[in-house]
MIMIMI-249265 format. One record per residue (C-alpha): residue number from 0; x, y, z. Coordinates in pm, 1 decimal. Example, Ala and Ser with C-alpha at 12.3 -4.5 7.8 and 13.67 -1.06 7.14 Angstrom:
MIMIMI-249265
0:1230.0:-450.0:780.0
1:1367.0:-106.0:714.0
This chain:
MIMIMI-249265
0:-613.4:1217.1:1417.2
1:-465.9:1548.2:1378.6
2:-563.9:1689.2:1690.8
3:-228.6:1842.0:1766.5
4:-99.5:1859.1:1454.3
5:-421.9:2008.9:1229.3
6:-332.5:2368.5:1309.7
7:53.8:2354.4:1300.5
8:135.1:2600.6:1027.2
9:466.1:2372.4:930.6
10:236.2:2108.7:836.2
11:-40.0:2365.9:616.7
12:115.2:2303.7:285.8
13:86.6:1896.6:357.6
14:-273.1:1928.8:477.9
15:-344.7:2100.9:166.9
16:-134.9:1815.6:-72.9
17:-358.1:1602.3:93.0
18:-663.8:1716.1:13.9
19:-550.3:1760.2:-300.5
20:-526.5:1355.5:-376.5
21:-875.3:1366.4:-166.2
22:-1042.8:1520.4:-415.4
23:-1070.1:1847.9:-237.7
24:-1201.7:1702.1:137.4
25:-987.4:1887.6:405.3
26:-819.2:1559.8:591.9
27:-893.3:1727.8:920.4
28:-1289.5:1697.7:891.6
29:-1278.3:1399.8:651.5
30:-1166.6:1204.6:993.3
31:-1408.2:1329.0:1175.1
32:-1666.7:1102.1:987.8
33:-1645.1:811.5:1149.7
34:-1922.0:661.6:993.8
35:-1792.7:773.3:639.9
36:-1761.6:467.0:434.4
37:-1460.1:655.9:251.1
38:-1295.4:682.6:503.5
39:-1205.4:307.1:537.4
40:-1112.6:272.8:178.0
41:-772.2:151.0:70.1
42:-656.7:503.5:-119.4
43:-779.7:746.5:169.8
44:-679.5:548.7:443.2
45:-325.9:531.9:276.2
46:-298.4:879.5:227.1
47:-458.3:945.5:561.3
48:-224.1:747.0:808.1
49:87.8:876.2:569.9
50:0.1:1234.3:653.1
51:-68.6:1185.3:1044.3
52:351.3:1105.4:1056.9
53:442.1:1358.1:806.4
54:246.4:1670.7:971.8
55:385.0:1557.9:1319.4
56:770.7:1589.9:1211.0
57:721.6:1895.3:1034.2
58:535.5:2049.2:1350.1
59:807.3:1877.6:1545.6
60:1133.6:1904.1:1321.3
61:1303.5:2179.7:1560.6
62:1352.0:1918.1:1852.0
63:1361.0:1573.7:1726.6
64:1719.6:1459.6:1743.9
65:1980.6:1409.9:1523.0
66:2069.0:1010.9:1571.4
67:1744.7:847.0:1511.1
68:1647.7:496.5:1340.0
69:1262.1:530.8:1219.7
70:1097.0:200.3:1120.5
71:728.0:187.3:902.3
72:422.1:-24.3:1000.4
73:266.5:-158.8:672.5
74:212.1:205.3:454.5
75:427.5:351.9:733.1
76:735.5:255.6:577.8
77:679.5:499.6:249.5
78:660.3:762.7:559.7
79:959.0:639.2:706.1
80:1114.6:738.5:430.3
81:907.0:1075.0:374.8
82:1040.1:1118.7:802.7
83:1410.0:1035.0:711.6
84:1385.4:1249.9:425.4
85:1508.1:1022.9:171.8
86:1127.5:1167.4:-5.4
87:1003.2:1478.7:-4.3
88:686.8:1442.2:242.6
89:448.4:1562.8:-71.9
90:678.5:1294.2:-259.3
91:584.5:1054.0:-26.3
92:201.5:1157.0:16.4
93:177.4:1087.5:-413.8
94:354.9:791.6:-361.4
95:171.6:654.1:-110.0
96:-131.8:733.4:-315.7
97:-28.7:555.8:-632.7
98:67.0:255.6:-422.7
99:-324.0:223.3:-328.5
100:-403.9:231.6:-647.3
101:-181.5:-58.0:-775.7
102:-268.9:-227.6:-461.1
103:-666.3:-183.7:-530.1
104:-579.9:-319.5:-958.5
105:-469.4:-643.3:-819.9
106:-670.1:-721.9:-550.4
107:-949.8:-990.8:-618.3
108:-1281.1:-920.2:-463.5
109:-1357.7:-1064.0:-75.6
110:-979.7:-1029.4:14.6
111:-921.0:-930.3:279.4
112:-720.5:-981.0:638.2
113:-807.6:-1069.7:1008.4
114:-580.0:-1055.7:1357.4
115:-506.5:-1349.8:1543.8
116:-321.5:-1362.6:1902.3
117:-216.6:-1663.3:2115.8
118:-122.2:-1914.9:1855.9
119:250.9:-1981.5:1788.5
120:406.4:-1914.1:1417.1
121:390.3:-2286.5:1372.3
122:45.3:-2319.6:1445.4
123:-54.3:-1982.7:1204.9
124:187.3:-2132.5:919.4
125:25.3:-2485.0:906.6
126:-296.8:-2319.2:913.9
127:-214.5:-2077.0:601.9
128:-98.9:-2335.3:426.7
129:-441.4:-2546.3:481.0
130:-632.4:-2259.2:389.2
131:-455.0:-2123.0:130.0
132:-323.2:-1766.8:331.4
133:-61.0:-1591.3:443.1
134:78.5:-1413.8:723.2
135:100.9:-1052.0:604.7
136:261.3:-883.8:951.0
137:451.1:-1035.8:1231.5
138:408.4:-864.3:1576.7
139:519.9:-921.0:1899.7
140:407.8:-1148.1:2136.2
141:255.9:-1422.5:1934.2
142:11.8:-1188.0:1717.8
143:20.5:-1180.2:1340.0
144:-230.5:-1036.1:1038.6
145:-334.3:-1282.8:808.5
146:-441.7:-1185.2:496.3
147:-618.2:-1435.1:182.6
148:-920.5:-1449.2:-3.6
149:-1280.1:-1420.5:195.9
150:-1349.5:-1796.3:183.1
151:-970.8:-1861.6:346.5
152:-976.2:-1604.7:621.4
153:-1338.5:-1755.8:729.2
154:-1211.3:-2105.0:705.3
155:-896.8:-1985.2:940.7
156:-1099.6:-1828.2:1169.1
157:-1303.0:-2111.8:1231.3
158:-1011.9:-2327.8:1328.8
159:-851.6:-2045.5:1518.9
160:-1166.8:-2041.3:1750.6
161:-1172.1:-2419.6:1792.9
162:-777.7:-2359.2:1905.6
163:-861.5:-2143.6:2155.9
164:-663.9:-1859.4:2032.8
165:-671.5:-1552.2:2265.5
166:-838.7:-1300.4:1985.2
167:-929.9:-1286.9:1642.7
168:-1046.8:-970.1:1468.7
169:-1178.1:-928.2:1107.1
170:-1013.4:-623.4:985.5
171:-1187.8:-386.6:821.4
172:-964.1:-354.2:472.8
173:-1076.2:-498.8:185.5
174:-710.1:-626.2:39.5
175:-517.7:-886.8:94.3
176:-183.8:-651.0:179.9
177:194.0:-786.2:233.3
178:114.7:-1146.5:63.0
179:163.3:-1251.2:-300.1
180:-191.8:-1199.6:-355.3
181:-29.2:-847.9:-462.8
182:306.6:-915.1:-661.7
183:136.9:-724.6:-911.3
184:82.5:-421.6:-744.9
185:457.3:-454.9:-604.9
186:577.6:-467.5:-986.4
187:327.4:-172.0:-1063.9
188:477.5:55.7:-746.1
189:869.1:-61.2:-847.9
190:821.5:112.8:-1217.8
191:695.3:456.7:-942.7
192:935.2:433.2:-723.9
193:1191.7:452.7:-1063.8
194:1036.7:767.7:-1103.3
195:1059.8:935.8:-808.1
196:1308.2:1162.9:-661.7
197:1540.5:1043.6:-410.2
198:1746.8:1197.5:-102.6
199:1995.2:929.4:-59.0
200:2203.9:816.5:157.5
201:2022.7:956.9:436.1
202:2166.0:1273.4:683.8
203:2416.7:1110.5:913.4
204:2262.5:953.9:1232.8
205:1947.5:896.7:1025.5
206:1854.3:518.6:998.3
207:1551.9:349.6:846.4
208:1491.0:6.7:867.5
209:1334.3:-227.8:555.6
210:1034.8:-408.1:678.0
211:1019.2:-749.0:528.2
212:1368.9:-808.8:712.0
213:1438.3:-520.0:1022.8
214:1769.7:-489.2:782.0
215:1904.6:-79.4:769.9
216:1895.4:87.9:388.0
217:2240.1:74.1:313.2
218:2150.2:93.1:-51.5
219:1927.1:290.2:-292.6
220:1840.5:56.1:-548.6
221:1809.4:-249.5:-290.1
222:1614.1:-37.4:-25.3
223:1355.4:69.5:-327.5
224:1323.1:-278.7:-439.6
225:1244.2:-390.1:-49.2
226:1011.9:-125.5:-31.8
227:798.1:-214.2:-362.7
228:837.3:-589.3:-227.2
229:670.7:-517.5:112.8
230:314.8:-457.6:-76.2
231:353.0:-844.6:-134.4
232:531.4:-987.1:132.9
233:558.9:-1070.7:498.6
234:646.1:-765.1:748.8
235:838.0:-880.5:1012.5
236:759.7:-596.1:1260.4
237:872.4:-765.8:1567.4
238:1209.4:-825.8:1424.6
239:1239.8:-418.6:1347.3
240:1159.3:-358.9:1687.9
241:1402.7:-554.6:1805.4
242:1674.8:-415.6:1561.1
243:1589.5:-100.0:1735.2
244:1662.5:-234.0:2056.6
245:1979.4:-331.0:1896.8
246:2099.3:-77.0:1792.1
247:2086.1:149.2:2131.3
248:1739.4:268.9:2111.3
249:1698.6:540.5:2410.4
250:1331.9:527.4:2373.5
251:999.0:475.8:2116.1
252:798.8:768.1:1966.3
253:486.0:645.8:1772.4
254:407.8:913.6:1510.1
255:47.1:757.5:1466.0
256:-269.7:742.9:1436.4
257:-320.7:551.4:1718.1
258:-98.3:365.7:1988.1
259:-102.3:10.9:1900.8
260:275.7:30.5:1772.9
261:386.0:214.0:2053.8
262:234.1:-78.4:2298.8
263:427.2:-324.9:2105.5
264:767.4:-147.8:2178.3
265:692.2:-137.1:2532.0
266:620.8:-546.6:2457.6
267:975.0:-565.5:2332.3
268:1154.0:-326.4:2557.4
269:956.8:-300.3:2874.5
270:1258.8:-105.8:3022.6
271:1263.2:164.6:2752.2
272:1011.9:463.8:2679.7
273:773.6:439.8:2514.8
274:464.6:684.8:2349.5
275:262.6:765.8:2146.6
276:166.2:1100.8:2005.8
277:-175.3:1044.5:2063.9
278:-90.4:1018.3:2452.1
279:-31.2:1405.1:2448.7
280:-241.0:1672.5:2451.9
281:-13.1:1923.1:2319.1
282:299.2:1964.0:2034.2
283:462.4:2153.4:2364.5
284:380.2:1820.0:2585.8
285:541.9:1606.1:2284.5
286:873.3:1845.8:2297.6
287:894.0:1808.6:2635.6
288:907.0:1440.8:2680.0
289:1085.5:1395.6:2366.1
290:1372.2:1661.3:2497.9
291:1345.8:1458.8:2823.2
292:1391.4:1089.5:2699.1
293:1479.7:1088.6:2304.0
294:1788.7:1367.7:2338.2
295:1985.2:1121.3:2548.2
C-alpha cells in the first residue's frame, strides 16, 4: 500500500490526518509491518484501507473524469463518499474511524467471518440459518463472506468442506461486520453521521451507489441512513457491479489496496477494463491508462 501514492504531495496533509487517528505511526511504515499485530485490528485497518482510495484521487484528481459512478467494498463505501466528495476526505478518514469504534463496542468476543466459493445462495442461506450466521457480502460468481459468532463460522465450515465447496478461508477480522450482530454499532454511527458535514447532491456526472442494494444516492437523509445500515447488513456487491454495467460503465478502476475487486469486475464484465492501482508502477502509468480507457 501506498507505493505510488506515499510521496504524492496532494495526498501529504491526508497521510498526516492519518497518523493523527494512529496515534502518531506514519501509515506509510505502519504497513510495512506485516507481522504487526496492529495492523490487522478493526480501527487501523479501517482507517488504513480508507486512506489508500483517498490519497490516490487526490494524487490523481487532475485526470479522473467528470461522469463517474464510484461504488464502496465494505468500509469502502464511507470512501466512496470521501471520492465523490459528498465528505471531506479528512471527514471521511474521522468517520471511518469512529465507525470502528462503534463496530468494536458491539461486537461479542470470537466473532468473526470466513469466505466461501462454489456453493449457491441457497445452499449458504440454509446453512446460516442452521448455524445461526449470516451472509455479510455478496460477490460474484457464487462467493460470499459469512460472518457469526466463533462456534457458528466453525460449525459452517465444517459442512462447507463436507459439500465440497471450492474454497473456504477464515478471515482474519475479529467482527462479525454487515450482519445484525452489529445493529448497535449502525445506531451508534447514524447519531455521527448526523453530525457530520455534508456535500450534497453530488457534482453533476458524479454517482455513488448504496451497498446493501446497488441503488444510486438520490437522497441525503436516505443515503446516510443506508450507509449507517451497511455496518449491519448484507452488501450486495455483485449487484453494484452490475448497476455499473448498467449504467454505461466504460471501464473499472480499483482504488485499493489490493486487486480482488478489480478481478470481480472483470467477472461481471469480461468485455470491459478493468485495473487495479496496484497493477501500476507509477501515478504517470495510472494517468495514462485512465486517459486511455476511463475518458471515453
Amino acid at each position: 500500500m501506498f507505493a505510488l501514492t506515499g510521496d504524492a504531495p496532494e495526498a501529504a496533509h491526508l497521510f498526516a490526518h492519518a497518523a493523527a487517528l494512529l496515534g502518531g505511526r506514519d501509515p506509510r511504515e505502519f504497513v510495512r509491518g506485516e507481522a504487526d499485530e496492529a495492523l490487522h485490528r478493526n480501527r487501523a485497518g479501517q482507517i488504513l484501507c480508507t486512506l489508500q482510495p483517498l490519497a490516490a484521487v487526490s494524487a490523481l484528481a487532475d485526470v479522473l473524469p467528470r461522469g463517474v459512478i464510484i461504488a464502496g467494498y465494505s468500509v469502502g463505501e464511507v470512501a466512496a463518499w470521501g471520492v465523490g466528495g459528498l465528505f471531506d476526505a479528512t471527514t471521511a478518514l474521522d468517520l471511518v474511524a469512529r465507525r470502528a469504534e462503534a463496530m468494536d463496542s458491539a461486537t461479542r468476543a470470537g466473532d468473526g467471518l470466513i469466505f466461501v466459493r462454489g456453493l449457491s445462495r441457497e445452499e449458504v442461506d440454509r446453512l446460516c440459518e442452521r448455524h445461526g450466521a449470516a451472509i455479510a457480502i455478496v460477490n460474484p460468481g457464487d462467493a460470499f463472506v459469512i460472518g457469526g459468532g466463533r462456534e457458528a463460522l466453525r460449525g459452517i465450515a465444517g459442512d462447507v468442506r463436507a459439500m465440497h465447496a471450492a474454497r473456504i478461508v477464515a478471515l482474519p477480522v475479529e467482527v462479525a461486520s454487515h450482519t445484525r450482530r452489529l445493529a448497535e454499532a449502525s445506531s451508534v454511527f447514524r447519531e455521527a453521521l448526523r453530525e457530520t458535514p455534508l456535500i450534497f447532491p453530488p457534482q453533476a456526472g458524479v454517482r455513488i451507489l448504496s451497498g446493501i442494494d446497488a441503488a444510486p444516492v438520490v437522497s441525503a437523509e436516505s443515503g446516510l441512513d443506508k450507509l449507517a445500515a451497511q455496518i449491519s447488513h448484507t452488501v450486495q456487491w455483485a449487484d453494484c457491479l452490475q448497476a455499473c454495467v448498467e449504467a454505461g460503465a466504460t471501464g473499472f478502476l480499483e482504488l485499493g489496496p489490493g486487486h480482488a475487486l478489480s478481478g470481480m469486475a472483470a467477472e461481471i464484465a469480461p468485455t470491459l477494463p478493468a485495473r487495479s492501482l496496484d497493477d501500476f508502477r507509477t501515478l504517470q502509468g495510472v494517468r495514462a491508462w485512465v486517459a486511455r480507457h476511463l475518458n471515453a
